[in-house]
C-alpha positions as a LaTeX table, in Angstrom:
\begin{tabular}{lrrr}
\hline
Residue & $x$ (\AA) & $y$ (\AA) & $z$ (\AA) \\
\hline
Unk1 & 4.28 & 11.27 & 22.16 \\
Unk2 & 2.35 & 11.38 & 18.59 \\
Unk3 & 5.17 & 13.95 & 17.23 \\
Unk4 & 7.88 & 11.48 & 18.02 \\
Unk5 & 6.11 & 8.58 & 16.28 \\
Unk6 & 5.41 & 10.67 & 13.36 \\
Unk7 & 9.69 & 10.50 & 12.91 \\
Unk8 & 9.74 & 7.27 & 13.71 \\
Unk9 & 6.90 & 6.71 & 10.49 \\
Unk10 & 9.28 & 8.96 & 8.35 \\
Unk11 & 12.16 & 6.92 & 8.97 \\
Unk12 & 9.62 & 3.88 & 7.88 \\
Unk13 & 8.96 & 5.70 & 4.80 \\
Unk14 & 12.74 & 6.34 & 3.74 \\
Unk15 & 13.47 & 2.66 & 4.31 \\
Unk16 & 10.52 & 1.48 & 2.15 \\
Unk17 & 11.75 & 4.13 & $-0.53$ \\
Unk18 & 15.30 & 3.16 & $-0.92$ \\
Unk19 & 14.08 & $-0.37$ & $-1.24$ \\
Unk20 & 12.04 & 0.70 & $-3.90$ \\
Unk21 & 14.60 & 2.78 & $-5.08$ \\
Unk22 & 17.13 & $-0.50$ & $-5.60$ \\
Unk23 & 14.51 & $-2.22$ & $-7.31$ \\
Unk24 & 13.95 & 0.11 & $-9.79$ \\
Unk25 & 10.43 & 1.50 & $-8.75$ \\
Unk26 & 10.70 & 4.66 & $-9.15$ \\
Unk27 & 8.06 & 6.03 & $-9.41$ \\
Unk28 & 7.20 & 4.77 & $-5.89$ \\
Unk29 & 10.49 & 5.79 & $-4.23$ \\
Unk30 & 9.71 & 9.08 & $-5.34$ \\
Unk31 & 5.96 & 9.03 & $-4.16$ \\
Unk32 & 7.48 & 7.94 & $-0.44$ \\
Unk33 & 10.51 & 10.54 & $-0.97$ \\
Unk34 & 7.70 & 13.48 & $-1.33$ \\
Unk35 & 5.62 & 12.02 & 1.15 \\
Unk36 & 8.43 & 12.10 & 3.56 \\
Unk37 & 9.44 & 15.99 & 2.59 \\
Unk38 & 5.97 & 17.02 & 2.78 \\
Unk39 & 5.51 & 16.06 & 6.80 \\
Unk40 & 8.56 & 16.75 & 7.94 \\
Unk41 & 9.15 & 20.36 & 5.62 \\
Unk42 & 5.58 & 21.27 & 5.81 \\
Unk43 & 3.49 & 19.55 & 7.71 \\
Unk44 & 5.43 & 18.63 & 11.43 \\
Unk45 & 6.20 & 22.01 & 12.65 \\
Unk46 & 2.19 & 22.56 & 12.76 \\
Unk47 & 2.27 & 19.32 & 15.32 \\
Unk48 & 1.20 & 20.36 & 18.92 \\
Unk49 & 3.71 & 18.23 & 20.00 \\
Unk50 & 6.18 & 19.46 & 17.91 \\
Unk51 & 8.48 & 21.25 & 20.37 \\
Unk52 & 8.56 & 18.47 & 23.04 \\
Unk53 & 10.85 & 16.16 & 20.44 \\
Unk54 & 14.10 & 15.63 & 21.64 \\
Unk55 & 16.77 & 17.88 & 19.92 \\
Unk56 & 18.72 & 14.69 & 18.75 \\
Unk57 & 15.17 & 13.15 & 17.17 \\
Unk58 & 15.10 & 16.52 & 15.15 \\
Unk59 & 18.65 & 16.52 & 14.36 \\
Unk60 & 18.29 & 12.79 & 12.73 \\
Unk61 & 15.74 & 14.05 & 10.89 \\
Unk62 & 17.39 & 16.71 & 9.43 \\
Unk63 & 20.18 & 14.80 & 8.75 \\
Unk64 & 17.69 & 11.95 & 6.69 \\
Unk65 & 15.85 & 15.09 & 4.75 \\
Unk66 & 19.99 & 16.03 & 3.68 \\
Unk67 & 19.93 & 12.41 & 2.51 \\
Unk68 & 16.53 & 12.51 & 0.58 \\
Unk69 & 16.51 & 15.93 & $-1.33$ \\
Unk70 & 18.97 & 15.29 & $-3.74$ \\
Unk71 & 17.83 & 11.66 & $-4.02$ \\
Unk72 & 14.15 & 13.06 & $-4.81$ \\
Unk73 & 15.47 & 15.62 & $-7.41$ \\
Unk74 & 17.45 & 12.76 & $-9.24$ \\
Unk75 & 14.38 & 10.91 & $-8.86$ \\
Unk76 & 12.20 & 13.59 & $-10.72$ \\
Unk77 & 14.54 & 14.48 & $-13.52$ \\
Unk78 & 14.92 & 10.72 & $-14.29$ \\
Unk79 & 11.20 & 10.36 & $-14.34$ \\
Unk80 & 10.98 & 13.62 & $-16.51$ \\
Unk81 & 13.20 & 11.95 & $-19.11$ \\
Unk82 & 11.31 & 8.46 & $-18.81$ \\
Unk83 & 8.43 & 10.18 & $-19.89$ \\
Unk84 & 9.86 & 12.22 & $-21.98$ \\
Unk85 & 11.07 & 8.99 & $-24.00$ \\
Unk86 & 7.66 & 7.47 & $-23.50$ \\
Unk87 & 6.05 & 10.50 & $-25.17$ \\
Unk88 & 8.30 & 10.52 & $-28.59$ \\
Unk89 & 7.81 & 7.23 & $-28.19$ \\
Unk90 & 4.53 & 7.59 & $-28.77$ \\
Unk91 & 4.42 & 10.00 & $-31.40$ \\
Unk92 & 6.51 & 8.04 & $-33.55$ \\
Unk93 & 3.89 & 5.11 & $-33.05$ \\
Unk94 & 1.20 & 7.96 & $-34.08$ \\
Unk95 & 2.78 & 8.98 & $-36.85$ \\
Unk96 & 3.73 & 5.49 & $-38.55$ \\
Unk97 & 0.07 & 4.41 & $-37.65$ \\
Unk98 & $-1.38$ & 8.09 & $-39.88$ \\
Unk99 & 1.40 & 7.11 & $-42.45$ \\
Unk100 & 0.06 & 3.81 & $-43.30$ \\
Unk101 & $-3.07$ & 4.70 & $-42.84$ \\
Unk102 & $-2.87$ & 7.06 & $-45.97$ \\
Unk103 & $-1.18$ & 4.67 & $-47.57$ \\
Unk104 & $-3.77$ & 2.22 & $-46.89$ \\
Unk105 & $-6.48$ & 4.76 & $-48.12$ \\
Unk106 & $-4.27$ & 6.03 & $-51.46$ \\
Unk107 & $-4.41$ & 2.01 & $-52.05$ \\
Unk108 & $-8.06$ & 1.63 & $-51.90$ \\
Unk109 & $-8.59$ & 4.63 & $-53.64$ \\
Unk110 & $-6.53$ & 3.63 & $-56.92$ \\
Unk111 & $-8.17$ & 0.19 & $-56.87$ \\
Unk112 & $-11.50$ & 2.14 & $-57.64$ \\
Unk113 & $-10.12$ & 3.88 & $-60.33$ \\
Unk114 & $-11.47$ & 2.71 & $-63.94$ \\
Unk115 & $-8.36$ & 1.42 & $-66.41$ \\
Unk116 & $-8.02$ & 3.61 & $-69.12$ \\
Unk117 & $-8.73$ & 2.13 & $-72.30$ \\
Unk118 & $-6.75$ & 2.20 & $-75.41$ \\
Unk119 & $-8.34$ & 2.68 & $-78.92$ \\
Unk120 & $-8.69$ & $-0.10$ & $-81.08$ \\
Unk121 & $-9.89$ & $-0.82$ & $-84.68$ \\
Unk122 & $-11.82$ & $-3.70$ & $-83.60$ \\
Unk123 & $-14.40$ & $-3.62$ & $-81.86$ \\
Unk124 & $-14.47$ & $-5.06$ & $-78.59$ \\
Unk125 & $-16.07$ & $-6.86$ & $-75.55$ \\
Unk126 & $-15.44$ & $-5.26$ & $-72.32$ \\
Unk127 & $-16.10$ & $-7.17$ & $-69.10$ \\
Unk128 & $-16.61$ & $-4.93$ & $-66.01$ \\
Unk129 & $-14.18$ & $-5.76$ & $-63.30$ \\
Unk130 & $-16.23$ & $-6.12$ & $-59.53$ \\
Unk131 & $-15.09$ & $-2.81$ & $-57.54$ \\
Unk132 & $-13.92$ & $-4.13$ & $-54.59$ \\
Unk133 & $-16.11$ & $-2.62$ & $-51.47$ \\
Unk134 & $-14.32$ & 0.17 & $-49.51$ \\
Unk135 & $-11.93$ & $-0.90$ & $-47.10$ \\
Unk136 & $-14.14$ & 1.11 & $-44.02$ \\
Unk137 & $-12.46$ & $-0.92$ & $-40.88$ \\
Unk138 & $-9.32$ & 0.62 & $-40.90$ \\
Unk139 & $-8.98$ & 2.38 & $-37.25$ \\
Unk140 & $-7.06$ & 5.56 & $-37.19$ \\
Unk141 & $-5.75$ & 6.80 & $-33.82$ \\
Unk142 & $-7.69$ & 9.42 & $-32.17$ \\
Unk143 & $-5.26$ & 12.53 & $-31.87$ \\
Unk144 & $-7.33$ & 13.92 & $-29.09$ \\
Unk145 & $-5.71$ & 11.17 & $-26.87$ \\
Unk146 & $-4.18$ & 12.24 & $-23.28$ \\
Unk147 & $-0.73$ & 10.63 & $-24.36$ \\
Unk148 & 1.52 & 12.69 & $-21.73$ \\
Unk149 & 2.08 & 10.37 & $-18.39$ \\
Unk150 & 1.60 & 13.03 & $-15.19$ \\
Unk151 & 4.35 & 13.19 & $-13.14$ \\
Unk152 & 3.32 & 11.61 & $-9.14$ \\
Unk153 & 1.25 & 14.74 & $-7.66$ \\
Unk154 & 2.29 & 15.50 & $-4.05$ \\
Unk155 & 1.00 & 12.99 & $-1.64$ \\
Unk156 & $-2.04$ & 14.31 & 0.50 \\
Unk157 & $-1.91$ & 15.72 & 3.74 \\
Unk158 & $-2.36$ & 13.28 & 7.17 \\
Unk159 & $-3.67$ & 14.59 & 9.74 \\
Unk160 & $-4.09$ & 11.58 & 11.65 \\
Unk161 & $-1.35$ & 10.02 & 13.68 \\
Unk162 & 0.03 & 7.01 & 11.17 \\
Unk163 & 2.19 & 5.61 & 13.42 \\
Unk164 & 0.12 & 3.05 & 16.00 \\
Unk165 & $-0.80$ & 4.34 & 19.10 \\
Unk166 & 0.17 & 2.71 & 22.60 \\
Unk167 & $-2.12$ & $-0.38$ & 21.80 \\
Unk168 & $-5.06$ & $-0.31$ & 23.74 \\
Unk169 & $-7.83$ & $-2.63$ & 23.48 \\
Unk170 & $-11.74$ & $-2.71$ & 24.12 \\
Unk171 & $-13.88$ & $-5.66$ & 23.74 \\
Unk172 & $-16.89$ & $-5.11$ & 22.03 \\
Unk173 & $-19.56$ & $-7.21$ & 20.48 \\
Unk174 & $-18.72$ & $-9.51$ & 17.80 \\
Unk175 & $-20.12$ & $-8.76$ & 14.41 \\
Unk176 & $-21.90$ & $-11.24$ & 12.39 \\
Unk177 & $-19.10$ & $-13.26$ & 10.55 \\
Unk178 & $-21.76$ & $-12.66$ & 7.26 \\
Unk179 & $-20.94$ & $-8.92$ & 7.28 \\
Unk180 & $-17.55$ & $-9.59$ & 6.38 \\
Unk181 & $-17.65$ & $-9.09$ & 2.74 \\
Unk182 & $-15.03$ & $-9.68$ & 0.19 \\
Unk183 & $-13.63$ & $-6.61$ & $-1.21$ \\
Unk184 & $-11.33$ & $-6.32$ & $-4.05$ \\
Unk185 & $-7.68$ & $-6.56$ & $-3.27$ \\
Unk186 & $-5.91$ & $-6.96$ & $-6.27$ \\
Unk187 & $-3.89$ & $-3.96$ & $-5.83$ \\
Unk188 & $-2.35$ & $-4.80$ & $-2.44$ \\
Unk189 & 0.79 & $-6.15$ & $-2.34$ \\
Unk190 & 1.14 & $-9.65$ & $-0.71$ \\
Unk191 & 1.94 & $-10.15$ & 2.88 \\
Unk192 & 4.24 & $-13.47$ & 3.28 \\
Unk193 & 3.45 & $-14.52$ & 7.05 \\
Unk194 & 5.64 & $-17.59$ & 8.30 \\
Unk195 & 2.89 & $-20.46$ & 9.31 \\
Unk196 & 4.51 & $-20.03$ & 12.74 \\
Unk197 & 3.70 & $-17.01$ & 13.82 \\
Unk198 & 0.48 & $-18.06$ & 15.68 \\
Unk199 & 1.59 & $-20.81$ & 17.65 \\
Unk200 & 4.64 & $-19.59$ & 18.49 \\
Unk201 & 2.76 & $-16.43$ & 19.64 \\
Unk202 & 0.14 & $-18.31$ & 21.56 \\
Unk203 & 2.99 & $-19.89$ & 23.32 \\
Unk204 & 4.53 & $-16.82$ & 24.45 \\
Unk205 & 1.25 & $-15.56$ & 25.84 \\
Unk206 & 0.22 & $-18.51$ & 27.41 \\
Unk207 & 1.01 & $-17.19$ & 30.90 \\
Unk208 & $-1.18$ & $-14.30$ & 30.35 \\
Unk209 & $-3.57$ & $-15.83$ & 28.35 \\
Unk210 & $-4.32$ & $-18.28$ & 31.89 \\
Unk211 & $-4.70$ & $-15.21$ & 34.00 \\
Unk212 & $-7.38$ & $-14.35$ & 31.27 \\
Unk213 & $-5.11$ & $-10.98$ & 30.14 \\
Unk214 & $-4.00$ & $-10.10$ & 26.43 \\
Unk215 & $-1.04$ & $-9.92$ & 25.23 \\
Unk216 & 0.09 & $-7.99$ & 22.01 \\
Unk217 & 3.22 & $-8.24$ & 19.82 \\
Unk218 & 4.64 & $-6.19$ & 16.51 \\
Unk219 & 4.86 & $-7.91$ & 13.24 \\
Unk220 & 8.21 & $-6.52$ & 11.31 \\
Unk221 & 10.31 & $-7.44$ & 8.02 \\
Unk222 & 11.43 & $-6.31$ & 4.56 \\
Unk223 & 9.64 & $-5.16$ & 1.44 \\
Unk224 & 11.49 & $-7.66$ & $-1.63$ \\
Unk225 & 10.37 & $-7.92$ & $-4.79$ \\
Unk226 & 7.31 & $-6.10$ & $-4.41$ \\
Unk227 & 6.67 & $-8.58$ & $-1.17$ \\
Unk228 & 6.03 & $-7.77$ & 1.91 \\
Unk229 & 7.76 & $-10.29$ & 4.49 \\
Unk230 & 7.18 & $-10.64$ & 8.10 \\
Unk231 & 11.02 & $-12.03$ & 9.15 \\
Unk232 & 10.58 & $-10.88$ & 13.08 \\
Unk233 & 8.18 & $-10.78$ & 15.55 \\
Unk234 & 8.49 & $-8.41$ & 18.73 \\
Unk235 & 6.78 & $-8.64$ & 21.88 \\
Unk236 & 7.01 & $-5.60$ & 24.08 \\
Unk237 & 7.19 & $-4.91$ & 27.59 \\
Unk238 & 3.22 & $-4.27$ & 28.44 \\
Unk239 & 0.79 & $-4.50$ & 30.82 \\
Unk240 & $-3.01$ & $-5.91$ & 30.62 \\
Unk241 & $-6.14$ & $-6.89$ & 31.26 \\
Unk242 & $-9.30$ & $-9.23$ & 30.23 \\
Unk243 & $-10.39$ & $-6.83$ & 27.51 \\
Unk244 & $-6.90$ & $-4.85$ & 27.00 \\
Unk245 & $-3.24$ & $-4.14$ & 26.69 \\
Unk246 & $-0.98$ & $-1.47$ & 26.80 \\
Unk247 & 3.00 & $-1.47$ & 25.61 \\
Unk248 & 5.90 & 0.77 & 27.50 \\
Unk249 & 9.03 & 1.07 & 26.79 \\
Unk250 & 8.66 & 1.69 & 23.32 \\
Unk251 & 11.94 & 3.21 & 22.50 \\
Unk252 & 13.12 & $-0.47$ & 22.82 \\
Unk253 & 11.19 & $-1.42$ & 20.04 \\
Unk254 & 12.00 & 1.35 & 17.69 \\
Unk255 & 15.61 & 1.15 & 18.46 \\
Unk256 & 15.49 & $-2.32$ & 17.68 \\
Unk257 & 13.90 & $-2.05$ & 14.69 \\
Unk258 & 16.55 & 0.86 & 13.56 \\
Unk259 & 19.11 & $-1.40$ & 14.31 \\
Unk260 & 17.81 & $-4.17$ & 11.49 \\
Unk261 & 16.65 & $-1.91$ & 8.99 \\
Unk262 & 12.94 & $-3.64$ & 9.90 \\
Unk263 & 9.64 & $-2.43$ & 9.13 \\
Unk264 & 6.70 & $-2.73$ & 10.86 \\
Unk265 & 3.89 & $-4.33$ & 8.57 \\
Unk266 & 1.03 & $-5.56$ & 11.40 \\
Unk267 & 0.35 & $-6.50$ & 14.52 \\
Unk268 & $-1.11$ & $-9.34$ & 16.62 \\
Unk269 & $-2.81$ & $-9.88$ & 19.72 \\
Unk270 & $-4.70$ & $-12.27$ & 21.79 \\
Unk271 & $-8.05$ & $-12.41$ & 22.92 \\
Unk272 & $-8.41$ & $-15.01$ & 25.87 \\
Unk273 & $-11.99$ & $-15.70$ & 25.86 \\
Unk274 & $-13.38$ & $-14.66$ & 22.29 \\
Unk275 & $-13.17$ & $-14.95$ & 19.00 \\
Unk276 & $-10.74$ & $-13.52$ & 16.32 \\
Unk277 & $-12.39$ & $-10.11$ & 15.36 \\
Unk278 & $-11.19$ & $-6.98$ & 15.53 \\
Unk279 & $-13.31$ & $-4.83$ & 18.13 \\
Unk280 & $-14.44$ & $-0.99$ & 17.71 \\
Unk281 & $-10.77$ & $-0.03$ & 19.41 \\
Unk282 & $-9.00$ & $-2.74$ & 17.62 \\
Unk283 & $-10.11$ & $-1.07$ & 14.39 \\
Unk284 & $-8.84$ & 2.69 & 15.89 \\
Unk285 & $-5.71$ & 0.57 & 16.93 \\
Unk286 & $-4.64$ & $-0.35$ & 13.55 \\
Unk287 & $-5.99$ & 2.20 & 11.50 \\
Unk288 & $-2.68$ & 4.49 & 11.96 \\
Unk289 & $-0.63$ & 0.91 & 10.37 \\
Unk290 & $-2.91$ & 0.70 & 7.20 \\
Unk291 & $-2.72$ & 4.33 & 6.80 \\
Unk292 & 0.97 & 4.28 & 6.85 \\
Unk293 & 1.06 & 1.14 & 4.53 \\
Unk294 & $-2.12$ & $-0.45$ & 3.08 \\
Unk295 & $-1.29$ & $-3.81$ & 2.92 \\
Unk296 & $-0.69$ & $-3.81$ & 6.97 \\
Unk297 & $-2.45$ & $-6.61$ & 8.55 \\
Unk298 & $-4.05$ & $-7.46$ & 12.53 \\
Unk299 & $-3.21$ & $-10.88$ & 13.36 \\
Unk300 & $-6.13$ & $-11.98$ & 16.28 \\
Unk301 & $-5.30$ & $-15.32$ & 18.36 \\
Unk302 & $-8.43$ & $-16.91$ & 20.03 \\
Unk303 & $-7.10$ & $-19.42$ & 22.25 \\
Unk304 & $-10.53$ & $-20.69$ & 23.81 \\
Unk305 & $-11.56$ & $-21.54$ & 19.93 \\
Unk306 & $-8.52$ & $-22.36$ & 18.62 \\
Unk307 & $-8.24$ & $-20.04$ & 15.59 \\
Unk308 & $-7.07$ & $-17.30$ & 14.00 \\
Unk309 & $-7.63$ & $-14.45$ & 11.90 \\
Unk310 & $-6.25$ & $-12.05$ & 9.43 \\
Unk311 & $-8.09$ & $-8.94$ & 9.13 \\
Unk312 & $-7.30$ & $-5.40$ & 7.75 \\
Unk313 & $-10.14$ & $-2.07$ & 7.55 \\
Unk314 & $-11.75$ & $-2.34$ & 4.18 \\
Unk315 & $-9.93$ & $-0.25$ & 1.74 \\
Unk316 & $-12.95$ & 1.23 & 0.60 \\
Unk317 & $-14.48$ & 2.52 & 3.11 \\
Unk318 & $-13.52$ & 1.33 & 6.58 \\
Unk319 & $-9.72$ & 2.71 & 6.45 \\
Unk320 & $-11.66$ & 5.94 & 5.99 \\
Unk321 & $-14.22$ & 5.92 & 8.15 \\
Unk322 & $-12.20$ & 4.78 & 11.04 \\
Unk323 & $-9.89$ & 7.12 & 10.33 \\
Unk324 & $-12.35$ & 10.31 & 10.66 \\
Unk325 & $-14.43$ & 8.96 & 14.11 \\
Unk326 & $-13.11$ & 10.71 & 16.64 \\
Unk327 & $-14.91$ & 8.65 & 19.32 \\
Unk328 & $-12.24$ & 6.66 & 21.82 \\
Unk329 & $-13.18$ & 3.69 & 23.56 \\
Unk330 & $-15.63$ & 1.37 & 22.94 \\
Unk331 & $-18.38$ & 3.03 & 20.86 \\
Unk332 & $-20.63$ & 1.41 & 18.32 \\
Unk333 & $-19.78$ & 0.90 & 15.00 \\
Unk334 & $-22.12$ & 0.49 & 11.63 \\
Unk335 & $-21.64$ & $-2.63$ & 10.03 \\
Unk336 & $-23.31$ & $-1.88$ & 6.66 \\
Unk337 & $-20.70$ & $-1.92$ & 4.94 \\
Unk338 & $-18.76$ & $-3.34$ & 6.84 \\
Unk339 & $-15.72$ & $-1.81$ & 8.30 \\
Unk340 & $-13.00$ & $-4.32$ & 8.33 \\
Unk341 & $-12.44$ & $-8.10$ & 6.64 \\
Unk342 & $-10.51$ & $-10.87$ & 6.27 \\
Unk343 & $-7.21$ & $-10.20$ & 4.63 \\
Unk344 & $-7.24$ & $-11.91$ & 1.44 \\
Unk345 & $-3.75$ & $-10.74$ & 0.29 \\
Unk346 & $-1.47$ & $-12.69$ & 3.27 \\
Unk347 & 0.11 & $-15.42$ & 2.11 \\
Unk348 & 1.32 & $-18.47$ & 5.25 \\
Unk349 & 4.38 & $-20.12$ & 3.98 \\
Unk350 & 7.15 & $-22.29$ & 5.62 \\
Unk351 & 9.36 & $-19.06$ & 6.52 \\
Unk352 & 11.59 & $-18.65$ & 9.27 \\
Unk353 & 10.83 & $-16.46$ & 12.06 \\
Unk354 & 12.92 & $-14.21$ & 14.44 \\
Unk355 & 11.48 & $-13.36$ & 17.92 \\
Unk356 & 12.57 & $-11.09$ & 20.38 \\
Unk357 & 10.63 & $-10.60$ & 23.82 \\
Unk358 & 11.49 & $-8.01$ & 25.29 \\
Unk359 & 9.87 & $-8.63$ & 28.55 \\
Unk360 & 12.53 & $-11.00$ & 29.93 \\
\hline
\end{tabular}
């Protein structure tokens, strides 16, 4: 049910935001604290779906938009003030910079200025002092400049699901490993992935991964420091094939991560016989995580090869793209430009791990 995952995102959103929030980001807890209002105030009620949520999902809610409102209106009169401050801040520097600048200007202006002579009975020699040139470097501040900081505009409107689908995979053909361009990714925050994660993964599937059928697991931690850390690793109850796997029981999952304030930044799967790409329903699969959180990341396990990948949609065009084909199943997919690369922003480090497999 899309309208119950939507809460389950919104509850995703308040976590990242108070984290933010104790950090001192402001500006992004308030982003995530509007983004939050604005689907569940504006935007949920227009859901299909929207009457078939339990009545204790929507009371939750309710009780977390109680919790935010205030905490957003804080948020934005703090902010106000901040820039306020930056602003006369700002003038003051303008005005001290046009101060000295006249004075600078008055200065050169008097050095130019012949010295009056005093009469004399004698006659006498005069030597011509060297006018210095014009001082013509001096740069005075353009008072045209925007100055004013603009307060975070409301965050737009989703009208995909962000929240991942029931993952369901489709093998398709693998794209030439040339067409995976590097993209800028500066602006992504990094992903800290414990160096375990495959193997330990790869163990846990190795049952299904002999019967030739996938396996799939969530990736889930903490935002700190502006980090993202993957600190748990959940494998659901599922059901698959060669080419494809489904999860059930996915209340487990979110109830588990409710329980330790997780959230969910990737996935990772297995393919049995291929490579590590991410295939035309792979990309469908984890366009609703990247939407939710940009720096969310597809972990692929190729067993036959032995090796891995990290791989997200490209931020520049395949998060988009993906997100606006409406075609399910495999389909066919342009690859110039291409839609999805290697994640350049995951960092493997020595980090513990929690698992919990929830098929036993």
């Amino acid at each position: 049910m899309y309208s119950s995952r939507y809460y389950r995102s919104g509850l995703e959103m308040v976590r990242m935001a108070n984290v933010y929030h104790a950090e001192g980001n402001l500006e992004n807890a308030y982003c995530l604290y509007l983004k939050f209002m604005t689907l569940f105030l504006e935007k949920i009620r227009k859901h299909p779906e929207f009457s078939k949520v339990p009545a204790d999902m929507r009371a939750a809610n309710q009780a977390k938009l109680r919790e935010v409102l205030p905490k957003a209106e804080k948020l934005k009169q703090q902010l106000l003030e901040i820039y306020k401050r930056d602003y006369e801040l700002y003038l003051g520097k303008l005005i001290r910079l046009e101060q000295e600048g006249e004075e600078r200007r008055k200065a050169e202006l008097k050095k130019k200025e012949p010295s009056k002579r005093q009469p004399s009975a004698a006659p006498r020699e005069f030597v011509t002092a060297e006018i210095p040139a014009a001082i013509d470097s001096v740069n005075y501040p353009d008072p045209n400049l925007d100055a004013t900081p603009s307060a975070p505009d409301l965050p737009p409107s989703y009208e995909k699901d962000f929240i991942p689908p029931v993952p369901t995979f489709d093998r398709g053909k693998k794209p030439s490993s040339e067409s995976l361009t590097k993209y800028d990714t500066d602006t992504l925050r990094a992903v800290l992935v414990p160096a375990k994660v495959m193997t330990l993964f790869q163990s846990l599937a190795q049952n299904n991964t002999d019967k030739n059928v996938e396996t799939c697991g969530i990736l889930a931690g903490k935002l700190e420091m502006n980090q993202l850390i993957i600190t748990h690793m959940i494998v659901p109850k599922q059901s698959g094939t060669s080419d494809s796997c489904a999860t059930t029981n996915e209340e487990e999952i979110f109830d588990y991560q409710d329980h330790h304030n997780l959230i969910t930044i990737g996935w990772i799967h297995t393919h049995p016989t291929q490579t590590a790409f991410l295939s035309s329903v792979d990309m469908h699969t984890h366009c609703p995580y990247q939407l939710l959180m940009p720096e969310a990341i597809a972990i692929v396990c190729s067993p036959k090869y032995q090796s891995s990948g990290f791989f997200i949609l490209t931020p520049n065009y395949g998060l988009q793209y993906i997100a606006n084909c409406r075609k399910v199943g495999f389909h066919p997919h342009p690859t110039d430009p291409p839609l999805f690369k290697h994640a350049d922003h995951v960092r493997v480090e020595n980090a513990p791990l929690d698992i919990l497999d929830l098929r036993k």
